[in-house]
N, C-alpha and C positions, 0 to 999 in steps of 0.2 A: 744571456739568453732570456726572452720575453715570453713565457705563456699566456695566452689567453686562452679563457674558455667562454663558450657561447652555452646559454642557457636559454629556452623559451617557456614562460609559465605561466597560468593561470589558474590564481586560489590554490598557492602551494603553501601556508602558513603553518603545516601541520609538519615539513619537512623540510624548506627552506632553508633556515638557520644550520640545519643539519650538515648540510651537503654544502652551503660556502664556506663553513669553516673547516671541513674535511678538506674541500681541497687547497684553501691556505695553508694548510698545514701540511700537505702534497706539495704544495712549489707555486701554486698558478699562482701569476702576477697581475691579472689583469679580468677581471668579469666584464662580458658585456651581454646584458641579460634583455628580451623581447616579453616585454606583459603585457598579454593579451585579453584584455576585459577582466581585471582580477576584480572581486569586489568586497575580497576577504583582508589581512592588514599585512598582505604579500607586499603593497605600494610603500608600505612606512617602515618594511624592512630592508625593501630593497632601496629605500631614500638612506638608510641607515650606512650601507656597504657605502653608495656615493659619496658621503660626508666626509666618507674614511678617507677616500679618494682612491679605492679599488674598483669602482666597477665604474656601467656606462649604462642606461636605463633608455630603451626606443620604450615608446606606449604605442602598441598597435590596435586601434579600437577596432577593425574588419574582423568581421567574425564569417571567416570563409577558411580557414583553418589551411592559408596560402603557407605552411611550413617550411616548402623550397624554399620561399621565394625570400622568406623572412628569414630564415639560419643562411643564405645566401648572402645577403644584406648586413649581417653582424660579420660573416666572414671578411667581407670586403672593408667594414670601418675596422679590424681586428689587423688586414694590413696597413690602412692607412695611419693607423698607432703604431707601428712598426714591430710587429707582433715577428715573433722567429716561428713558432709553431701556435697552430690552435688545435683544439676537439672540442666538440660539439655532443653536449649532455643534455640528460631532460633530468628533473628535481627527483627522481626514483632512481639515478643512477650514483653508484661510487665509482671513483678508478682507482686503483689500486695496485702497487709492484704485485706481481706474484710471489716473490723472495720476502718473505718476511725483515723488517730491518733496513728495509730500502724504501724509496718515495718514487712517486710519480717522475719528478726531477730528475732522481737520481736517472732514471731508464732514460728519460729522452734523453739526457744530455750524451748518452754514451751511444743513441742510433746514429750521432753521424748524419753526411750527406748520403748513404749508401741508399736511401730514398727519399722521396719527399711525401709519400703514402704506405700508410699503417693501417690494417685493420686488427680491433683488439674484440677476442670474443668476451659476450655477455653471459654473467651466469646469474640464476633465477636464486636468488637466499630469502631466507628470512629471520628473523630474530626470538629466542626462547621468552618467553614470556616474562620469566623472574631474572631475566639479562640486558632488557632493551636496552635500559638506560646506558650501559658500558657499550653496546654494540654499534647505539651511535656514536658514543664518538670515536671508538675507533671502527669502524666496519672491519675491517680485516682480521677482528678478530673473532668475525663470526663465522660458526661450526654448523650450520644448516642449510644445505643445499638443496634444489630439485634434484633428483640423480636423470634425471634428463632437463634440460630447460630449451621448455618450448610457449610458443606464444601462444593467443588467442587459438590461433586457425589452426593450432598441431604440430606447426613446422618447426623446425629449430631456431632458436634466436641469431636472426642476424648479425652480425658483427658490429661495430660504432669506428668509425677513421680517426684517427690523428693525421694531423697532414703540415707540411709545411706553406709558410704563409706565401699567396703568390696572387695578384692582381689576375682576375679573368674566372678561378676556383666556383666552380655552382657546386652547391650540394643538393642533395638527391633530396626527396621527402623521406620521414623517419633518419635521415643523418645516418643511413646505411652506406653509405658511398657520395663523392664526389669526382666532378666531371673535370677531370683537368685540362688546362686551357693548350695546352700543347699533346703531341698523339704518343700512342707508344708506352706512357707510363700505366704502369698496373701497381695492385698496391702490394706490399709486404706482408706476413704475416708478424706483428710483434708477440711473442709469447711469454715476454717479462712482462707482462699487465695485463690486468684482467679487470672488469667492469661489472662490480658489483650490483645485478638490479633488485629494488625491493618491489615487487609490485601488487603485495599483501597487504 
């Protein structure tokens, strides 16, 4: 089984590091990450991941903030590497089992065909002061939440998809949803994962 994830970022060198090696160590096998005018040393870490020979690096210089159009575009080279599943994160997010003891892995490998669409809800954390440094690396082991988590505008955090990989797949802007290329399918609710966001 092949994960990839889609990441898009610009001037994320302060969290970067953070979040690829959390989710190597979650299971994903494959980055292919969209930098967008970075002009911080985002470019020479994520040259870093390629050398490894884990990830795949687009440089999008348009600064029209086309986010469909572009986690659309990593979806589709994500099948053409013959990806089994993708999800699609921004550098402030974790994923995370819910079950302590378990990986990211672990869950997908056990959903099965019973869908080909996942939506996993977002929760709002952040990290104690005299703890950061442990929190990164493991997030899940951090004890601070919103007791509500809601966005900018008040509303509740949308949810982020997992989905199986499939030639025709558009994803929505913000990676709240995708358009599947055949009719009928709606997505699952997974609730063995949950999606760590820092956005302090």
């Amino acid at each position: 089984m092949k994960i990839v994830m889609t990441l898009l970022v610009r001037n994320e060198e302060d969290i970067l590091v953070m979040n690829i090696e959390h989710h190597l160590r979650q299971g994903v096998d494959f980055f292919i990450v969209t930098d967008n005018c970075s002009v911080d040393s985002t470019c020479k870490i994520l040259q870093s991941y390629v050398d490894r020979g884990v990830m795949e690096v687009v440089n999008e210089p348009s600064d029209n903030y086309a986010q469909a159009v572009w986690v659309t575009r990593m979806a589709q080279r994500a099948v053409q590497l013959s990806a089994d599943w993708i999800f699609h994160a921004d550098a402030d997010e974790f994923w995370v089992a819910a079950q302590p003891g378990r990986s990211l892995r672990d869950v997908i490998l056990e959903l099965g065909c019973e869908s080909p669409l996942w939506n996993v809800h977002r929760w709002n954390a952040a990290l104690h002061r005299g703890d950061d440094r442990k929190g990164w690396i493991n997030p899940s082991w951090v004890k601070f939440f919103d007791t509500e988590s809601i966005n900018q505008h008040g509303h509740s955090l949308p949810p982020k998809v997992l989905h199986r990989a499939k030639e025709g797949v558009q994803v929505a802007q913000g990676n709240h949803s995708v358009i599947w290329p055949s009719s009928g399918v709606t997505p699952s609710e997974c609730r063995d994962l949950v999606i760590l966001h820092f956005p302090y």
